[in-house]
N, CA, C and O atoms as a GROMACS GRO file, in nm:
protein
  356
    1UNK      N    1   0.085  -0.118   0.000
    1UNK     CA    2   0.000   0.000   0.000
    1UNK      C    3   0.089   0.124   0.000
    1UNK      O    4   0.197   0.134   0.058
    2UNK      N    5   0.026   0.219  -0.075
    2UNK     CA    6   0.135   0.316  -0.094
    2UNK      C    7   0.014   0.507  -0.031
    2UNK      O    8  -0.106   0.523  -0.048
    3UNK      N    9   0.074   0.566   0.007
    3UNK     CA   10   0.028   0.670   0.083
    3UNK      C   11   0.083   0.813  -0.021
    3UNK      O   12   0.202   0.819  -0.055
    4UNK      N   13  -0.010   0.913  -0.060
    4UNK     CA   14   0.016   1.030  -0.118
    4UNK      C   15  -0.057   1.128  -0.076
    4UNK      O   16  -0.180   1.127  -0.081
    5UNK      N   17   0.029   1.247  -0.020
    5UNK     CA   18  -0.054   1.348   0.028
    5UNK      C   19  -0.078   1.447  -0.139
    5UNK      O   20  -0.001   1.423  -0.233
    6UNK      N   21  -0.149   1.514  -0.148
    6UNK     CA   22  -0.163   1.626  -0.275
    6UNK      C   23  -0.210   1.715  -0.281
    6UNK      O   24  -0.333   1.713  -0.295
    7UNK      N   25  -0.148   1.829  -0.273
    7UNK     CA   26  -0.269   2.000  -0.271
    7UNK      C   27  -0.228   1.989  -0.410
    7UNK      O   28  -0.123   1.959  -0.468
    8UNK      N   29  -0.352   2.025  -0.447
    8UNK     CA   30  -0.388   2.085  -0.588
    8UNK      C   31  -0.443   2.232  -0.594
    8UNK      O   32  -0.546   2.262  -0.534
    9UNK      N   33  -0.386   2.305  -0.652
    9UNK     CA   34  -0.405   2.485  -0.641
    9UNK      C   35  -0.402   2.531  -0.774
    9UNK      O   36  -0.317   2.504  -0.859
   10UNK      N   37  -0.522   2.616  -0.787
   10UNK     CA   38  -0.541   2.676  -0.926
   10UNK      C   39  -0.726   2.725  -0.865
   10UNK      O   40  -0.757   2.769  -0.754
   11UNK      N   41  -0.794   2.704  -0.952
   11UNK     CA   42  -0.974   2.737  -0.913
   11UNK      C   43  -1.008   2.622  -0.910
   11UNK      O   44  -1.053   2.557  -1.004
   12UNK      N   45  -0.984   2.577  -0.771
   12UNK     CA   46  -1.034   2.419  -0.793
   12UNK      C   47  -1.145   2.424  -0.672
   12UNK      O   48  -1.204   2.320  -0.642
   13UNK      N   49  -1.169   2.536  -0.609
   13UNK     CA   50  -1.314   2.555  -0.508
   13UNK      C   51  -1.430   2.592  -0.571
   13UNK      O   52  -1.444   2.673  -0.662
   14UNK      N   53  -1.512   2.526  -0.512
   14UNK     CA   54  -1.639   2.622  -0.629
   14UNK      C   55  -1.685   2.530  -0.721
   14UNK      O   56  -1.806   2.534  -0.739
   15UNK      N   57  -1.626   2.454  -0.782
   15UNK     CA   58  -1.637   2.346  -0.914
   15UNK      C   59  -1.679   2.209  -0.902
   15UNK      O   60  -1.711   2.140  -0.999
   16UNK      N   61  -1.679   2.170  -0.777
   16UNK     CA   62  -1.762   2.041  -0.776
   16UNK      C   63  -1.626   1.976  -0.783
   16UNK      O   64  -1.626   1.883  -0.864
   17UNK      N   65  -1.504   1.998  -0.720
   17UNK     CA   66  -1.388   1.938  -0.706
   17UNK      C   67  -1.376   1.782  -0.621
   17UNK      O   68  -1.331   1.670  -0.642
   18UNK      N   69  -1.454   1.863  -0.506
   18UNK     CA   70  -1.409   1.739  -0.422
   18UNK      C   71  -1.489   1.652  -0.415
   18UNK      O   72  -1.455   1.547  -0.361
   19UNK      N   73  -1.651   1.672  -0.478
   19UNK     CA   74  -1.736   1.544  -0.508
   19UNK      C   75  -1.676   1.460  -0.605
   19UNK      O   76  -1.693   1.338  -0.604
   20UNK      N   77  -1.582   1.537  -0.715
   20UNK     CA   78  -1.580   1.499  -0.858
   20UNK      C   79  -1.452   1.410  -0.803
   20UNK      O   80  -1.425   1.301  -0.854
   21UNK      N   81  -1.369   1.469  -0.688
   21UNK     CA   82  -1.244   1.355  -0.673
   21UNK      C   83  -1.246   1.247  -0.535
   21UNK      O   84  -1.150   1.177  -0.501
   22UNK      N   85  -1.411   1.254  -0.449
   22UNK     CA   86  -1.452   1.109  -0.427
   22UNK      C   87  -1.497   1.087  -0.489
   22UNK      O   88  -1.562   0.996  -0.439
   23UNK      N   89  -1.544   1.098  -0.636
   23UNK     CA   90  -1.601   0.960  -0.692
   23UNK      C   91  -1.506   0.917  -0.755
   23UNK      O   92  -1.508   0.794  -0.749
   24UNK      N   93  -1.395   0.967  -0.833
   24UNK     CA   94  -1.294   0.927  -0.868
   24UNK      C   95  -1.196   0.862  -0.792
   24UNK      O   96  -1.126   0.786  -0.860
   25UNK      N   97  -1.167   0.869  -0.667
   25UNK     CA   98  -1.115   0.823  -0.570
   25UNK      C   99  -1.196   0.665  -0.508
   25UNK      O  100  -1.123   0.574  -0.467
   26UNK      N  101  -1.312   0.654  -0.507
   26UNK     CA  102  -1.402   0.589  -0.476
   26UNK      C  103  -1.396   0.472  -0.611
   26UNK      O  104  -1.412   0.352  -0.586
   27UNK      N  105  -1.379   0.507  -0.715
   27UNK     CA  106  -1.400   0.406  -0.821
   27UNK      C  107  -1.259   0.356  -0.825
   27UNK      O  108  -1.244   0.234  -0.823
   28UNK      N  109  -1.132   0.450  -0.829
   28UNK     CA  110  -0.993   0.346  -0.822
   28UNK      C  111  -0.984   0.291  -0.692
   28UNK      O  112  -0.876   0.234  -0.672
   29UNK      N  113  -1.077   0.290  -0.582
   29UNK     CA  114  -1.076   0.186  -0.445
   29UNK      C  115  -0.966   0.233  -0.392
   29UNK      O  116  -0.867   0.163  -0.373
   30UNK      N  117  -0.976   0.386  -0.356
   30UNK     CA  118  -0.863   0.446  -0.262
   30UNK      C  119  -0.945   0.460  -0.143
   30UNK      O  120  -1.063   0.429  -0.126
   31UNK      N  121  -0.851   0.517  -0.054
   31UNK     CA  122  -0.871   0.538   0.069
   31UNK      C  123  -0.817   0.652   0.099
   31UNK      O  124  -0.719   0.699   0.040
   32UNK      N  125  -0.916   0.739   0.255
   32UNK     CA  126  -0.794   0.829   0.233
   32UNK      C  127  -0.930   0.951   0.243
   32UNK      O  128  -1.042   0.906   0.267
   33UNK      N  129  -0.913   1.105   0.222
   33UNK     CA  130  -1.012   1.213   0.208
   33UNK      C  131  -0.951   1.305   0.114
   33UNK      O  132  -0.841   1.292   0.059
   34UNK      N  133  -1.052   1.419   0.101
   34UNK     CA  134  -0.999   1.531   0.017
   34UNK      C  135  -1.141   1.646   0.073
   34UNK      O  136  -1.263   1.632   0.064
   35UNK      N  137  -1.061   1.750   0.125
   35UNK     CA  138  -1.089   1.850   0.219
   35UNK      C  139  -1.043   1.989   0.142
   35UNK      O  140  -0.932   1.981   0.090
   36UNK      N  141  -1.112   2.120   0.125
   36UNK     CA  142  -1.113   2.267   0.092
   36UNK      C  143  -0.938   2.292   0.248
   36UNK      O  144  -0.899   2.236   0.351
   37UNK      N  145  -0.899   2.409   0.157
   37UNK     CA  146  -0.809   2.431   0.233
   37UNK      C  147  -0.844   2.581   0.273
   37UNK      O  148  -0.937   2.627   0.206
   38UNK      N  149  -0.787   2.670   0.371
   38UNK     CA  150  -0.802   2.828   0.367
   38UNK      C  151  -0.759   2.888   0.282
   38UNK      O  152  -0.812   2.992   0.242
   39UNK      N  153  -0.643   2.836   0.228
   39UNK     CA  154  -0.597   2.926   0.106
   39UNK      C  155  -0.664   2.919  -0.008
   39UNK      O  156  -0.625   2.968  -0.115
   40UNK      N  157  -0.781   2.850   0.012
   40UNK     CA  158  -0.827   2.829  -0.153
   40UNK      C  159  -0.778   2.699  -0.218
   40UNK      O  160  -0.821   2.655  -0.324
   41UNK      N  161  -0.688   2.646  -0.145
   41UNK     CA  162  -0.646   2.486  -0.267
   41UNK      C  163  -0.697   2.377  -0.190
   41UNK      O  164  -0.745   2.399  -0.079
   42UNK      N  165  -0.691   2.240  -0.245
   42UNK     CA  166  -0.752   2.131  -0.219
   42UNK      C  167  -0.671   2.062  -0.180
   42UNK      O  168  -0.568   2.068  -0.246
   43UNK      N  169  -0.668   1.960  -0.058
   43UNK     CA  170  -0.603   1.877  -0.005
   43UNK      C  171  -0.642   1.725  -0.009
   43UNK      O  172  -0.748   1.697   0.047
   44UNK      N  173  -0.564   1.612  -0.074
   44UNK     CA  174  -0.593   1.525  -0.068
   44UNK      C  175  -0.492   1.413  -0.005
   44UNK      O  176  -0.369   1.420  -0.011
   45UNK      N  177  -0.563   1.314   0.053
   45UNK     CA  178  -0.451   1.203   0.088
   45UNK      C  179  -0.505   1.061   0.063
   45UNK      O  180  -0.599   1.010   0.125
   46UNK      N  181  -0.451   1.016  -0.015
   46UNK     CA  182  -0.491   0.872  -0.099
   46UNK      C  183  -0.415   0.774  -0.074
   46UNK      O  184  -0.295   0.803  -0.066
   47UNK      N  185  -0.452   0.630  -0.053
   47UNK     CA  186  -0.360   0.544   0.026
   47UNK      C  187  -0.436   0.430  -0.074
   47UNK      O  188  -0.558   0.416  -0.076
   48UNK      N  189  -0.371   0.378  -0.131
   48UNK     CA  190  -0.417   0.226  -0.200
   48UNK      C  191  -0.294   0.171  -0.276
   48UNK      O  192  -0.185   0.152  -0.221
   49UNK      N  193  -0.318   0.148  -0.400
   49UNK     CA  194  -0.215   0.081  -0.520
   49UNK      C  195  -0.182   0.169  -0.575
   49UNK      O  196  -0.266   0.240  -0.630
   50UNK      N  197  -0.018   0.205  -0.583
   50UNK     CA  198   0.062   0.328  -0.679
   50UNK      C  199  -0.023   0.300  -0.731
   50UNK      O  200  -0.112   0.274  -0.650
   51UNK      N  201  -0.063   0.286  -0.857
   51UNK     CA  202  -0.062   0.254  -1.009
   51UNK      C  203  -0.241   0.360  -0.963
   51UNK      O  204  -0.264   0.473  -1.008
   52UNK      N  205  -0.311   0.302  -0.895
   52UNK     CA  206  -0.447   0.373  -0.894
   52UNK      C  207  -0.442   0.488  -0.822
   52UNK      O  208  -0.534   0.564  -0.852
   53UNK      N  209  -0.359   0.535  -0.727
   53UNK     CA  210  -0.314   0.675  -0.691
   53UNK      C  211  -0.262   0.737  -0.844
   53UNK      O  212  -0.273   0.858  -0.861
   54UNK      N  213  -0.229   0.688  -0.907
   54UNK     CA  214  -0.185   0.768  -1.019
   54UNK      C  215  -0.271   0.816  -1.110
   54UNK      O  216  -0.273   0.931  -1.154
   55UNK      N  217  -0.368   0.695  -1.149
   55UNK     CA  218  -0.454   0.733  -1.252
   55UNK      C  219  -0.593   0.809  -1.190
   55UNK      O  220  -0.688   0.844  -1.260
   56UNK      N  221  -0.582   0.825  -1.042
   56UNK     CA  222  -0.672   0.871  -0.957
   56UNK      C  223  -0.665   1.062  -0.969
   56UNK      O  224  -0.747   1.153  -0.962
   57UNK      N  225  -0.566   1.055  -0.984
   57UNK     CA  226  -0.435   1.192  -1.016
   57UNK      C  227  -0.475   1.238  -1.160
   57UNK      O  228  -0.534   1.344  -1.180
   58UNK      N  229  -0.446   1.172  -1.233
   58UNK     CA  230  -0.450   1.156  -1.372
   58UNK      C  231  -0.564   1.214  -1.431
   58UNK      O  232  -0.562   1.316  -1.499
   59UNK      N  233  -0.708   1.117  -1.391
   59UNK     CA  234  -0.857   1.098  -1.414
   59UNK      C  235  -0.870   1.284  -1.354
   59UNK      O  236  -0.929   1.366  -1.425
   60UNK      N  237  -0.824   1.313  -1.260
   60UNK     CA  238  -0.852   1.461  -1.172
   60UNK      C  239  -0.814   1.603  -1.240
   60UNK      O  240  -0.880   1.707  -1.250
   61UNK      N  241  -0.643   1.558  -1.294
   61UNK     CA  242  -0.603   1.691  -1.389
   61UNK      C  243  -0.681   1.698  -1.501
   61UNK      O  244  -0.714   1.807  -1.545
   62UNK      N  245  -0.722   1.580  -1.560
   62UNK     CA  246  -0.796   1.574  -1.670
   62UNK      C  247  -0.894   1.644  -1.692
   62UNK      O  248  -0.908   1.728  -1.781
   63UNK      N  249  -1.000   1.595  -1.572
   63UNK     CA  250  -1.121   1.678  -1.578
   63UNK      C  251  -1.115   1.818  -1.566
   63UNK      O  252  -1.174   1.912  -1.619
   64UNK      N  253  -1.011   1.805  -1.468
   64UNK     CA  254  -0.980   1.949  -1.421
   64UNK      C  255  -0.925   2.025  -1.484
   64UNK      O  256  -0.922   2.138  -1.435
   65UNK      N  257  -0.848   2.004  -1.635
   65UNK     CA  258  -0.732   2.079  -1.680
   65UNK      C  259  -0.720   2.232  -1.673
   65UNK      O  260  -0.626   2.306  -1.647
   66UNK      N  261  -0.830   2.250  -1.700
   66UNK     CA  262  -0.856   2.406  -1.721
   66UNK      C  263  -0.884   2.498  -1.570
   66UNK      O  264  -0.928   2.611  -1.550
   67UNK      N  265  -0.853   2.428  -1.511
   67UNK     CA  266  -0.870   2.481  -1.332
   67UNK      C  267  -0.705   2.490  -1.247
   67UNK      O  268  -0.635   2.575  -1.190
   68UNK      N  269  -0.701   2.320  -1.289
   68UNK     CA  270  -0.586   2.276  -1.195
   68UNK      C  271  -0.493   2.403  -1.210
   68UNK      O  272  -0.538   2.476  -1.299
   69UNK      N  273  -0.391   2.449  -1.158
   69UNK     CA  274  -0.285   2.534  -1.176
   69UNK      C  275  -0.136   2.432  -1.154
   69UNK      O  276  -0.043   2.415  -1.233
   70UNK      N  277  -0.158   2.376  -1.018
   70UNK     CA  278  -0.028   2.281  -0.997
   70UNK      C  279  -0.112   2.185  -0.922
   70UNK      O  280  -0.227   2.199  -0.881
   71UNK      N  281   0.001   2.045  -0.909
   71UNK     CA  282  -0.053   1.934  -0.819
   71UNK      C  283   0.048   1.937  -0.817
   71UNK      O  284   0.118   1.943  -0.917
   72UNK      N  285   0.107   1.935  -0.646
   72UNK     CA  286   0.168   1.892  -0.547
   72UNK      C  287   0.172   1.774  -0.524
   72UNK      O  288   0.063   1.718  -0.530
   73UNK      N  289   0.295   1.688  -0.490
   73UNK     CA  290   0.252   1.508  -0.453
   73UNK      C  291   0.368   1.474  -0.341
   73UNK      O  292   0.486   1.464  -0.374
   74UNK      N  293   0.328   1.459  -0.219
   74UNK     CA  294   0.491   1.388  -0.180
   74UNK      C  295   0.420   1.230  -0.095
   74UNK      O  296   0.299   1.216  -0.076
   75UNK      N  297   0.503   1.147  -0.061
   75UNK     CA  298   0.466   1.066   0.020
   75UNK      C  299   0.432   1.072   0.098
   75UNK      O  300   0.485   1.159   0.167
   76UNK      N  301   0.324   0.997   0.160
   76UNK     CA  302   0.330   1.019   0.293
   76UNK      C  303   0.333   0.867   0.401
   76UNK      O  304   0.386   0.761   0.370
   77UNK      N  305   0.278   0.890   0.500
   77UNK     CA  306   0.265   0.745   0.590
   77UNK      C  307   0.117   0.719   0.572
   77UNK      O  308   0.024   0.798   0.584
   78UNK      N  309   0.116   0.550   0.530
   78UNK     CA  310   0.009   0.499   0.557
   78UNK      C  311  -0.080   0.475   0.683
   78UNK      O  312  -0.042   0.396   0.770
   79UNK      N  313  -0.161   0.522   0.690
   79UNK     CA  314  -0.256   0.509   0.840
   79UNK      C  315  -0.395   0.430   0.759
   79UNK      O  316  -0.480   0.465   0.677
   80UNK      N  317  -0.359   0.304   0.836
   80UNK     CA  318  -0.443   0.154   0.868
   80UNK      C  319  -0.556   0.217   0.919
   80UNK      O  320  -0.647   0.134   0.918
   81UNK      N  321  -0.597   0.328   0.964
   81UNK     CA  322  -0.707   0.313   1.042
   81UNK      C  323  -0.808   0.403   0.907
   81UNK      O  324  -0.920   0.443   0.940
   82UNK      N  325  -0.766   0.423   0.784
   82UNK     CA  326  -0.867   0.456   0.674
   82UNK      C  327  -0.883   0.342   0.623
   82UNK      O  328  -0.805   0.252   0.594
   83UNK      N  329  -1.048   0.362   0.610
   83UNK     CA  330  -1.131   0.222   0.537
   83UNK      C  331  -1.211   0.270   0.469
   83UNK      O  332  -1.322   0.217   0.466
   84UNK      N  333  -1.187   0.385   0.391
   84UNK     CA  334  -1.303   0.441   0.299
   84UNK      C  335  -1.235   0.579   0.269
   84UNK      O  336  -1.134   0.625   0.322
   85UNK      N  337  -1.313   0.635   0.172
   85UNK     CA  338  -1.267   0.759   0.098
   85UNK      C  339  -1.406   0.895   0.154
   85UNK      O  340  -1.525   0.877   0.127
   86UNK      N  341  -1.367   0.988   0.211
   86UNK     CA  342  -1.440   1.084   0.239
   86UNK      C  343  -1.408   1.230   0.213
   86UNK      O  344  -1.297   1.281   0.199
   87UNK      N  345  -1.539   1.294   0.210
   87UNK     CA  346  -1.477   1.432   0.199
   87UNK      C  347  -1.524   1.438   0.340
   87UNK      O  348  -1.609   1.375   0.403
   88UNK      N  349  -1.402   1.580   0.382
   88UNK     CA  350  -1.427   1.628   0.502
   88UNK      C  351  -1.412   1.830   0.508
   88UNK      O  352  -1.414   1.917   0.420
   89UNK      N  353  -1.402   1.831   0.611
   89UNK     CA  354  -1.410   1.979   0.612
   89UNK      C  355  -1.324   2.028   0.729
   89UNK      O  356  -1.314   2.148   0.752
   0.00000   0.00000   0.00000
């Protein structure tokens, strides 16, 4: 299992971001949330199979292209105690 934290910053509030990246998150069977930040950017942390953290990523700039500005990615630590994908606040 592999762990990725990701702010994504550009106009990504407002747009139906973070429904649009649990369901995307939810269909590659991640784990993990994605939460509005104060500054205006989006925070996500996804914990499943590289390969579907990627295209989870992928599926997101896509939709998003015309919003995203940057995606941020570093590792992070896996925490066992996520069993589902949520938005939070």
């Amino acid at each position: 299992m592999t762990s990725k934290h990701i702010i994504f910053t550009g106009t990504v509030q407002g747009v139906g971001f973070r429904f649009t990246a649990h369901s995307i998150a939810k269909r590659c069977g991640l784990c993990g949330f994605v939460r509005n930040l104060s500054d205006g950017s989006v925070e996500m942390l996804a914990q499943g199979d590289d390969q579907d953290i990627n295209d989870c990523i992928r599926d997101l700039n896509e939709t998003f292209r015309g919003s995203i500005r940057d995606t941020n990615i570093n590792d992070a630590t896996c925490d066992e105690k996520l069993t589902d994908f949520r938005i939070t606040f």
